[in-house]
C-alpha positions in Angstrom: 3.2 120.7 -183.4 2.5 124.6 -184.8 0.5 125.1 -187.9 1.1 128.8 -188.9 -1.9 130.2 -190.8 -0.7 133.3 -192.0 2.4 133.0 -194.5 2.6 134.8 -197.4 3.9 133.5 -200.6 7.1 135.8 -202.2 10.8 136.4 -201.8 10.9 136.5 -198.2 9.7 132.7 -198.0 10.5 130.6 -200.4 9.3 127.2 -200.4 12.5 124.7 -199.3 14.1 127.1 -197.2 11.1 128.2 -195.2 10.4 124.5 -194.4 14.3 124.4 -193.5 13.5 127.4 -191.0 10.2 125.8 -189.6 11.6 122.5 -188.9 13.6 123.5 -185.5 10.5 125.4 -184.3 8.2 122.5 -184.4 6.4 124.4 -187.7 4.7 121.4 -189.8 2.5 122.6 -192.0 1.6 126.9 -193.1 -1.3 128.3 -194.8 0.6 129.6 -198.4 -0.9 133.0 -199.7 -0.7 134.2 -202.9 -1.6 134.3 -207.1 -3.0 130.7 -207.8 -0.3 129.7 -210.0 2.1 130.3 -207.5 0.9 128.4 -204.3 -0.6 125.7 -206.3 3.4 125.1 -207.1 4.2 125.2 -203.4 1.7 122.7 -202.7 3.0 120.0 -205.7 6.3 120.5 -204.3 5.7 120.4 -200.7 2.3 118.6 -200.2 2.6 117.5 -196.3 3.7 121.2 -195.6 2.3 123.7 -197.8 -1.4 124.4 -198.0 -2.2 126.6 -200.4 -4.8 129.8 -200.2 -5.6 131.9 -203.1 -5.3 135.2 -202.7 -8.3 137.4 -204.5 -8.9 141.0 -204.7 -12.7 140.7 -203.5 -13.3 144.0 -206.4 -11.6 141.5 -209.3 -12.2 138.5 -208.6 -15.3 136.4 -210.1 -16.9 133.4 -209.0 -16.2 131.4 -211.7 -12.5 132.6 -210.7 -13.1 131.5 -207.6 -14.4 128.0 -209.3 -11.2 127.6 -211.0 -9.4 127.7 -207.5 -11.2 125.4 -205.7 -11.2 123.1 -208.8 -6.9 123.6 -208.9 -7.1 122.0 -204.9 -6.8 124.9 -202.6 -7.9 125.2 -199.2 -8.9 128.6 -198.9 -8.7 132.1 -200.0 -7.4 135.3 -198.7 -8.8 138.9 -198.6 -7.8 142.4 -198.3 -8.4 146.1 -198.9 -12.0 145.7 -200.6 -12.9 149.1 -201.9 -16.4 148.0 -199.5 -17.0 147.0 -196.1 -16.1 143.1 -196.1 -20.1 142.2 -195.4 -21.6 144.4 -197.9 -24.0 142.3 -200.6 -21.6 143.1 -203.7 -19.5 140.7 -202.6 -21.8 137.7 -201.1 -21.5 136.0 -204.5 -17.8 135.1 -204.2 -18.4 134.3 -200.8 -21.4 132.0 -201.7 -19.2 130.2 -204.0 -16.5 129.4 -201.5 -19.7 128.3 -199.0 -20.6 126.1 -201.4 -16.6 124.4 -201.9 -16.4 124.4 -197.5 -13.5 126.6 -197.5 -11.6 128.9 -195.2 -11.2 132.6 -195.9 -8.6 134.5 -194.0 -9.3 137.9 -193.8 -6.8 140.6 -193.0 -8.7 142.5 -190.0 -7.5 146.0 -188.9 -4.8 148.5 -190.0 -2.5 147.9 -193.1 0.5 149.3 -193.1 2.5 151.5 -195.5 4.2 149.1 -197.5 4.1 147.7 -200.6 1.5 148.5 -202.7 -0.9 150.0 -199.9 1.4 152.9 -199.3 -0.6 154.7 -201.3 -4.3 153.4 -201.0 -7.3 154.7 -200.9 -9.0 152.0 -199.0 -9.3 152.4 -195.8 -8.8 149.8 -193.1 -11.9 150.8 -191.9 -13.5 148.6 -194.3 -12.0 145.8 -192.6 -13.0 146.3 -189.1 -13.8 142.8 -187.2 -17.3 143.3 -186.7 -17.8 142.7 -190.3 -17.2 138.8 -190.1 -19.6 138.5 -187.6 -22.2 139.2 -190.2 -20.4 136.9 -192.6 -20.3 133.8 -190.3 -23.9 134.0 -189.6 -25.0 134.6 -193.6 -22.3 132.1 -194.7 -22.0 129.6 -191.6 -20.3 126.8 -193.8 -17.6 129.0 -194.2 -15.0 129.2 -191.3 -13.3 132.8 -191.2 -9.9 133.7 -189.6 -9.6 137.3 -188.7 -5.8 138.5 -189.0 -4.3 140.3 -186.5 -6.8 140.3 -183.7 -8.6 143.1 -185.8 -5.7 145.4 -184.4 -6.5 147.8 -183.0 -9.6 146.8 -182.4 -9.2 143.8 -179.8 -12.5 143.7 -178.0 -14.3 144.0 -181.3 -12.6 140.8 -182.5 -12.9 138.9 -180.0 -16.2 139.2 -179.3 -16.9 138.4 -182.6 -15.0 135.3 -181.8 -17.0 134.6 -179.4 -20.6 134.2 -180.5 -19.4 132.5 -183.4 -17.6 129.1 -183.6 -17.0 129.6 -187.6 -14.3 132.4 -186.8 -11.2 133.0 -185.0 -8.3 135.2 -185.0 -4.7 135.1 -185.0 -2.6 137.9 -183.0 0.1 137.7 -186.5 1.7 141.3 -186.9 2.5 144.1 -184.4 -0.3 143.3 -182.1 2.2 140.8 -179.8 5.1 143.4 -180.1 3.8 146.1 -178.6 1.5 144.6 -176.5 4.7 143.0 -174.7 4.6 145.3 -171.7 1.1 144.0 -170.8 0.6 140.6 -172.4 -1.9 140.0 -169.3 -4.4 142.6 -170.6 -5.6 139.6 -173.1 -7.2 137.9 -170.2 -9.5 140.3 -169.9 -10.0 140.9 -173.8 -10.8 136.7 -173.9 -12.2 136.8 -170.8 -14.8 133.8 -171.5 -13.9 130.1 -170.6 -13.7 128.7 -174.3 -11.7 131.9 -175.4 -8.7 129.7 -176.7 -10.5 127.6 -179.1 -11.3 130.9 -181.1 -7.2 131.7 -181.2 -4.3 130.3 -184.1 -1.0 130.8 -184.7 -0.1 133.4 -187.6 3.4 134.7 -188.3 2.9 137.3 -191.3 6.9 137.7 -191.4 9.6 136.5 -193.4 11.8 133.3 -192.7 14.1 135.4 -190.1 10.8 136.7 -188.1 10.0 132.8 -186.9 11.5 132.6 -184.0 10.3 135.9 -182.7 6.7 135.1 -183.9 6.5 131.4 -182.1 8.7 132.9 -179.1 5.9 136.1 -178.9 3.5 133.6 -178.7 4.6 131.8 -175.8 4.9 135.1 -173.9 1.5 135.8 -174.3 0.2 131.7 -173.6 2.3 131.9 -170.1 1.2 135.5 -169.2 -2.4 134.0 -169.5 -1.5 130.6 -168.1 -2.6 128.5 -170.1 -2.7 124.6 -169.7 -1.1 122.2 -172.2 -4.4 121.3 -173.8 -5.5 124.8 -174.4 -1.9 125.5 -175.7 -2.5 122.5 -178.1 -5.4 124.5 -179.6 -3.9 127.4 -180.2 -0.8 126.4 -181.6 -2.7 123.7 -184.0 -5.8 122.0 -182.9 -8.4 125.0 -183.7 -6.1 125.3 -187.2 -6.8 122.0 -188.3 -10.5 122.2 -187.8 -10.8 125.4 -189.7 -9.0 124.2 -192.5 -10.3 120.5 -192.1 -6.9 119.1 -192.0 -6.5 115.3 -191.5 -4.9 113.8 -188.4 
């Protein structure tokens, strides 16, 4: 079983035929990002697949929005681009009212790319360096936090983040995988402690035709650091369904 937690709602994956596409690769359930309306939809059409995150723009968003979200059923919320560093106190009242609903937040860690509508921001990924959510577990610890991308390029920061606190983890969604190919075994020493792999997920961040590559880049990286079947378990959907408090 693989729980991706980083799928973003849009053209690229639409509901049925993304849950055609994850069948085959042993993809049950994904973490939906995007407007409320829309992945509260996903979720009444798939409900044993889909679980919905709200994405907010932490410089827009209220917490009585953030109310309404939590009262529409979702399971968490997802961040990006804040115009401030992710810990900074402007924004500890959203994250107090998503403390106080238990919720995930997935946070996009590292560089964004030129895309979209960031091709011409002004906010720099350096407001979304790793370190930041180690601040925000402690201050907010009923809150679990997923870090995307491994914090790319900023490994070692992330995951030693990771490791002092059990409220976050990372996935390696993205780039990070790709062009880390050549030297996959370099992770071992990035998550050198023992308990490394309960602080790891599965992400994809692609469309429907990136799967296979995303679940396949994983299990390069799982047999370069030779990994058992139980910590394999936990990375591909163990740690995800104790973040998001999913049912067995």
């Amino acid at each position: 079983m693989i729980i991706d937690v980083h799928v973003h709602a849009g053209k690229r994956t639409p509901v049925a035929p993304l849950a055609k596409a994850c069948r085959p690769l042993g993809i049950e359930k994904v973490v939906y990002m995007g407007p409320l309306d829309v992945v509260c939809r996903a979720y009444r059409q798939a409900k044993d697949f889909i679980v919905p995150f709200y994405h907010i723009d932490l410089d827009a968003v209220t917490p009585e929005d953030v109310r309404r979200g939590l009262d529409a059923g979702v399971r968490g919320f997802k961040i990006i681009c804040p115009r401030w560093n992710y810990d900074d106190e402007r924004y500890f009242p959203i994250y107090a009212e998503v403390e106080k609903g238990r919720k995930t937040i997935l946070a996009h860690t590292g560089i964004v790319a030129r895309r979209g509508r960031y091709q011409r921001s002004q906010r720099s990924s350096a407001r979304m360096r790793p370190i930041y959510l180690d601040t925000l577990a402690r201050a907010f610890p009923r809150i679990n936090w997923i870090g995307a991308h491994l914090g790319n390029p900023w490994y070692e920061e992330a995951a030693e983040t990771a490791r002092w606190n059990p409220n976050v983890a990372f996935d390696l969604s993205g780039t990070t995988l790709v062009k880390m190919t050549p030297r996959l075994g370099d992770f071992a020493r990035i998550l050198w402690w023992p308990t490394a792999c309960q602080s790891i997920v599965f992400g994809s961040d692609t469309g429907i035709g990136g799967l296979p590559g995303a679940v396949d880049n994983y299990k390069r990286l799982l047999d370069a650091l030779r990994l058992d079947e139980k910590s394999r378990a936990l990375i591909w959907h163990k740690n995800a369904e104790r973040l998001l408090k999913l049912a067995r």
